[in-house]
C-alpha positions in Angstrom: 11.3 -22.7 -21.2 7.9 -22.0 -19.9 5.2 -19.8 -21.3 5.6 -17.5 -18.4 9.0 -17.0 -19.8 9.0 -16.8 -23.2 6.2 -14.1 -22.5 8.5 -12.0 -20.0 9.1 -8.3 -21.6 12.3 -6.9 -23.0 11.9 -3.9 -21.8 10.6 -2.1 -18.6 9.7 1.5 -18.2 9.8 3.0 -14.8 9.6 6.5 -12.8 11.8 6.9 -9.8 11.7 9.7 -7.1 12.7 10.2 -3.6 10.6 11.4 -0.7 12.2 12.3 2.3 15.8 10.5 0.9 14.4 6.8 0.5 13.9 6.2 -3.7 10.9 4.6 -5.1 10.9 2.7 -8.4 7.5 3.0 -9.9 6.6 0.1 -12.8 4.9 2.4 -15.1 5.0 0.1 -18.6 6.2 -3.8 -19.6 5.4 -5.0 -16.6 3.7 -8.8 -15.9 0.4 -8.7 -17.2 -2.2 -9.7 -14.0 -4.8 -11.5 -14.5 -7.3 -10.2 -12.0 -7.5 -6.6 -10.9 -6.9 -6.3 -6.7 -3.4 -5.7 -5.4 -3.7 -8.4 -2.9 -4.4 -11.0 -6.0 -1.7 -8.8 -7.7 1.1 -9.6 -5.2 0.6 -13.0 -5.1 0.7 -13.5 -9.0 4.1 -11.6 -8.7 5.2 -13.6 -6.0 4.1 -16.9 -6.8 5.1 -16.6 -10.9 6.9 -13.4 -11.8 9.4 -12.4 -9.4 12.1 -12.1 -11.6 10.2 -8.5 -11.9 11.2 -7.9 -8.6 14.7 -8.8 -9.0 15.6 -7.6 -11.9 14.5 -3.9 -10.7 16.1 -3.8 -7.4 19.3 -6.1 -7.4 22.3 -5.2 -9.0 23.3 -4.0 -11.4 19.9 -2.0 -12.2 19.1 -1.3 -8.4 20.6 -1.5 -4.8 19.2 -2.6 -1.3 17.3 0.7 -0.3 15.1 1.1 -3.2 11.3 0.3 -3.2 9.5 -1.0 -6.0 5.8 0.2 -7.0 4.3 -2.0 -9.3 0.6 -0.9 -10.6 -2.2 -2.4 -11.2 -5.8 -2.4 -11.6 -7.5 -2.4 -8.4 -10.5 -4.2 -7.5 -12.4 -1.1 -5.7 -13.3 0.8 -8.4 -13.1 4.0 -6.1 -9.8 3.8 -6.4 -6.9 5.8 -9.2 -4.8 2.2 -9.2 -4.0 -0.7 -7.3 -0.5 -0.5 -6.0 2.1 -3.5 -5.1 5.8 -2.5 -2.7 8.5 -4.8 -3.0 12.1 -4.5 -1.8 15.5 -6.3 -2.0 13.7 -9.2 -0.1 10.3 -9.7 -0.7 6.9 -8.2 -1.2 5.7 -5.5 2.0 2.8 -5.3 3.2 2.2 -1.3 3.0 4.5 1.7 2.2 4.0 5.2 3.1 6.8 6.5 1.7 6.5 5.0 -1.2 2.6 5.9 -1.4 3.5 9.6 -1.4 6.2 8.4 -4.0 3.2 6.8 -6.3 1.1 9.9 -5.9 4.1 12.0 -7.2 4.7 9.6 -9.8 0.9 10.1 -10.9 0.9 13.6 -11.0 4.2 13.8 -12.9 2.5 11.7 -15.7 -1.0 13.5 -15.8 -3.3 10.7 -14.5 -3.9 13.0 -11.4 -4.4 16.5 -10.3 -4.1 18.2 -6.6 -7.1 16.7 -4.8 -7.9 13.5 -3.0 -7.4 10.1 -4.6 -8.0 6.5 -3.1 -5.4 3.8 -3.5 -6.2 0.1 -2.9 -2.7 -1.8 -1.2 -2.3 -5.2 -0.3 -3.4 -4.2 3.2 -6.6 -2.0 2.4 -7.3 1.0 1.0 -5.5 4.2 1.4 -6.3 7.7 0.6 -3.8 10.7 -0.1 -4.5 14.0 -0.5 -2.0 15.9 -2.9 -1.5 19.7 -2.3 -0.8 22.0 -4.7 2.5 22.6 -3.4 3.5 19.0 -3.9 2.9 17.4 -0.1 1.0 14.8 0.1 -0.9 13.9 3.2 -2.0 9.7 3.4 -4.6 8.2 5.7 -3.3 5.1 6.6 -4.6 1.6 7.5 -6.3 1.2 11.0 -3.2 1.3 13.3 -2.8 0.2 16.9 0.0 -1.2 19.9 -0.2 -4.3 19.9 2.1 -5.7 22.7 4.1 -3.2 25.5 7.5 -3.5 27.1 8.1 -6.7 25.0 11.2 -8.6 25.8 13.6 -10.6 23.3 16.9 -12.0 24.7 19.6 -10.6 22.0 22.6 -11.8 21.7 25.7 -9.3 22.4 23.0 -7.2 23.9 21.4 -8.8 26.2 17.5 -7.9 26.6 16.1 -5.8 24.7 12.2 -4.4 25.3 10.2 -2.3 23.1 6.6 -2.1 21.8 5.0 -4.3 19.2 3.1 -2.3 16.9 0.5 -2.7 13.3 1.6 0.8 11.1 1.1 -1.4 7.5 3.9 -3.7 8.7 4.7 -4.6 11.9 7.5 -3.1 14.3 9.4 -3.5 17.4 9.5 -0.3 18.8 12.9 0.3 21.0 13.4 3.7 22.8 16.5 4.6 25.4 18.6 1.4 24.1 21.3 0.6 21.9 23.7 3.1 20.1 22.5 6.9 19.9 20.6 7.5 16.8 23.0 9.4 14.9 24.6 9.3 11.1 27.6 8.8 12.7 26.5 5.6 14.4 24.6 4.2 10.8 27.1 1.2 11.1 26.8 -0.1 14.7 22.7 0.8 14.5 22.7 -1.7 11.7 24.4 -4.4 13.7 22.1 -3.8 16.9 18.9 -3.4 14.9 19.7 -6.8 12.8 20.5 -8.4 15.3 17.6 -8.0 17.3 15.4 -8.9 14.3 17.1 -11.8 14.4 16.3 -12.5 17.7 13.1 -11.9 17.1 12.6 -14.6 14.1 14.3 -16.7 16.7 11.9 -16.0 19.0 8.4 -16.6 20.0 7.3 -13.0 19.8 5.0 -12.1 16.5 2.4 -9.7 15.7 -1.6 -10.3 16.0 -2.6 -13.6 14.2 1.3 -14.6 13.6 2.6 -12.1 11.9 6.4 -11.6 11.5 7.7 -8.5 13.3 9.9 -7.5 10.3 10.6 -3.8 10.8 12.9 -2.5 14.2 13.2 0.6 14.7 14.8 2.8 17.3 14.2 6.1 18.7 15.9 9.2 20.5 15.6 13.1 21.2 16.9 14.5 17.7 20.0 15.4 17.0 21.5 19.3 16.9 20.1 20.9 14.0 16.9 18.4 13.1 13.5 20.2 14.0 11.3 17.1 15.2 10.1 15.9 18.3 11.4 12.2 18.0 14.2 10.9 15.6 14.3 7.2 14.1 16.7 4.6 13.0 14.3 1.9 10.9 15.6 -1.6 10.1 13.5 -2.8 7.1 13.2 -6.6 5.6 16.7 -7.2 3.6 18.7 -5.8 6.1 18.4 -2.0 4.2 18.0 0.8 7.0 14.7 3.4 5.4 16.5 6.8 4.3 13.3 8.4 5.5 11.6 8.8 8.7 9.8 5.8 7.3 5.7 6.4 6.8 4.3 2.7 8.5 6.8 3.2 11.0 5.7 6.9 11.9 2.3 4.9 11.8 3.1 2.9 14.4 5.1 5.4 16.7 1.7 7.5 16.4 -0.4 3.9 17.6 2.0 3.5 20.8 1.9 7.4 21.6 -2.2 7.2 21.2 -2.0 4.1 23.5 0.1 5.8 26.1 -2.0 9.1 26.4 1.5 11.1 25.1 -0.1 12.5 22.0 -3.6 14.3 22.1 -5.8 13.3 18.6 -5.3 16.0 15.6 -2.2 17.1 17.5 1.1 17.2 15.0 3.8 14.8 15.9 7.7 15.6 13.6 9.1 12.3 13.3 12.7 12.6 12.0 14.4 9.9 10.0 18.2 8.4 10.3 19.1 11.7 7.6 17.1 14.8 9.6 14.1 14.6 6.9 10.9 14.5 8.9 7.1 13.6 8.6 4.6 15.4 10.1 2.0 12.9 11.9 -1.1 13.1 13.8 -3.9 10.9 14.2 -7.8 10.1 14.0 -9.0 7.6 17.0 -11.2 5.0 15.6 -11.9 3.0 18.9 -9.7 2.7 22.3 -6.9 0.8 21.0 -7.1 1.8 17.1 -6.2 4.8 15.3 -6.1 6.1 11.6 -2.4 7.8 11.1 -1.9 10.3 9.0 1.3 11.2 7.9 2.2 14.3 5.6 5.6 13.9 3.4 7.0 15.3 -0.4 8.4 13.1 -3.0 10.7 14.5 -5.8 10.7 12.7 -9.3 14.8 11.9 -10.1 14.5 10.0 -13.3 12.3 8.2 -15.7 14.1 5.4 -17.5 13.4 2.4 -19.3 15.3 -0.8 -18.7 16.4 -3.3 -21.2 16.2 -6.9 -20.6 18.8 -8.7 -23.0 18.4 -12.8 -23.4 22.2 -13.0 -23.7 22.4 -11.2 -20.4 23.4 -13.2 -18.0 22.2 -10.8 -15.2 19.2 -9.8 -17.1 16.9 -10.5 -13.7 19.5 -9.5 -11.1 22.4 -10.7 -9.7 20.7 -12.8 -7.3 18.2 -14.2 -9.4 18.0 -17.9 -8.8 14.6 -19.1 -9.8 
C-alpha cells in the first residue's frame, strides 16, 4: 500500500443542498490535503492521485449520478473566500454555476460569509457571487461567447442534427426545434437523443476552441403550461446524468448565442427554465463583439450536513465503481 493510501481519511464531512433541484455535495472536512493552493493545481492533484475522493462521494452507495461534488481549497488569488473544485459521476468539470450558488449557500450556512460580494477562484477563472439577503445569489461568470453556428453532426437514428457550439464554463451543443419536446414526460427518450448525439459528437470531428470536448448537449423549446420563462432546457451533462436545474454554464452559453444573434439586448433579463420548471434569471455584460460576461441569478437550499465513514473492511468504501 502506498503512502497516499495509508494517509487517505476515515471520515469525510460534507454539506449538501439543492439549487434549483440539482444537489451539491460540498467537502467541507477530511478531505485530501493539497499541496499547493490554486484550484486548477487542486484538480489535478485529485485527479492525478486522489480520485477515490471523487468516487467515494458520488457512486453508490453514498451518492447517485446527478450529484455534484465541491471540493475546497485554498486558492491562489488571495482576493478570493476559497478555491473551489466540481466533479461528477465522471470526471472533474470545468465550471459549475449551480453548484457555485450551491458553495455560496454552503458558506453562509457555516458562517465564513455574510450577504455581500465574495470572489471564488474555479479551475477556469475567477468568479464572483453576490449573496442577497434573501438568499439568491447572483454569479458573474467566465467570459462567455458562440463559438461555432448551425453546426452539423450526423447522429445515428436521427439523422442530422445542427445546433450552436458554445464556451458557458463547459462547452455545449446548443439544439433548438429538434428531437423530442422538452417535457418531464419525455425525460426518457430526451436522454436517448441527447446521448446519443454526444456520442456523435466524440465520434466526430467537431470540438470547441483549441480542442476542447463538447461535453454538455442541451436542447431547447417554448416552456411548457404552467413554467414562467422565456426558453425551457433539457441538459445532458458528462456521465450521462441530465442537470435537475436549468443548468448555470449552460444558461451561460444560451445567453452567448442570444448575444451573438442580436435576440437579447445587454442588461435585459432572460428566464431560462430547466427539465423540472425551476428557472434562472440571466442577462449579460458585453465585453467585446463576440464575448460576454453571463450573469445568472439562482437559490440554493441546505438539505443535510453529514459525515461519511470510510471503513478498511468495506469493500465499497470508495464507490462501487472504484477501480484504481
Amino acid at each position: 500500500m502506498s503512502a497516499e493510501q495509508t494517509n487517505r481519511p476515515q471520515r469525510i464531512r460534507v454539506v449538501d443542498s439543492h439549487t434549483a433541484g440539482e444537489p451539491t455535495r460540498v467537502v467541507v472536512d477530511g478531505g485530501p490535503k493539497i499541496p499547493q493552493a490554486g484550484a486548477a493545481l487542486a484538480k489535478e492533484y485529485l485527479r492525478d492521485h486522489a480520485d477515490w475522493m471523487r468516487c467515494a462521494l458520488l457512486h453508490e452507495p453514498r451518492g447517485f449520478d446527478a450529484v455534484v461534488g465541491a471540493f475546497l481549497c485554498e486558492p491562489a488569488d488571495e482576493s478570493c473566500v476559497a478555491g473551489v473544485v466540481f466533479f461528477n459521476n465522471a470526471g472533474y468539470l470545468n465550471g459549475c454555476l449551480h453548484g457555485t450558488i450551491g458553495v455560496v449557500e454552503t458558506l453562509a450556512h457555516l458562517g465564513r460569509i455574510g450577504p455581500g460580494s465574495h470572489k471564488l477562484e474555479s479551475t477556469v477563472g475567477v468568479i464572483t457571487a453576490e449573496l442577497a439577503e434573501d438568499g439568491r445569489v447572483t454569479v458573474s461568470n467566465v467570459p462567455s461567447y458562440r463559438y461555432l453556428a448551425k453546426a452539423a453532426v450526423d447522429v445515428p437514428g436521427y439523422g442530422e442534427v445542427t445546433g450552436d457550439v458554445a464556451w458557458g464554463g463547459n462547452w455545449f451543443f446548443l439544439i433548438e426545434g429538434q428531437g423530442p419536446s422538452v417535457r418531464q414526460s419525455q425525460i426518457e427518450e430526451l436522454t436517448n437523443f441527447t446521448w446519443a448525439v454526444r456520442q456523435a459528437l466524440d465520434a466526430s470531428v467537431l470540438r470547441g476552441k483549441d480542442g476542447g470536448l463538447i461535453d454538455h448537449v442541451e436542447v431547447f423549446a417554448y416552456p411548457q403550461s404552467g413554467v414562467d420563462a422565456d426558453s425551457q432546457n433539457f441538459v445532458m451533462c458528462p456521465g450521462k446524468a441530465y442537470d435537475r436545474s436549468p443548468c448555470g454554464t449552460g444558461t451561460s452559453a444560451k445567453l452567448a448565442c442570444l448575444a451573438a444573434e442580436g435576440k437579447l439586448a445587454e442588461g435585459e433579463v432572460f428566464r431560462q427554465a430547466g427539465i423540472l420548471g425551476t428557472s434562472f434569471e440571466g442577462r449579460y455584460q458585453r465585453l467585446d463583439p463576440e464575448t460576454i460576461t453571463p450573469i445568472v441569478t439562482g437559490q440554493a437550499y441546505i438539505t443535510a450536513e453529514s459525515e461519511f465513514i470510510l471503513r478498511e473492511d468495506d469493500p465499497y468504501r470508495y464507490g462501487v465503481e472504484y477501480t484504481a
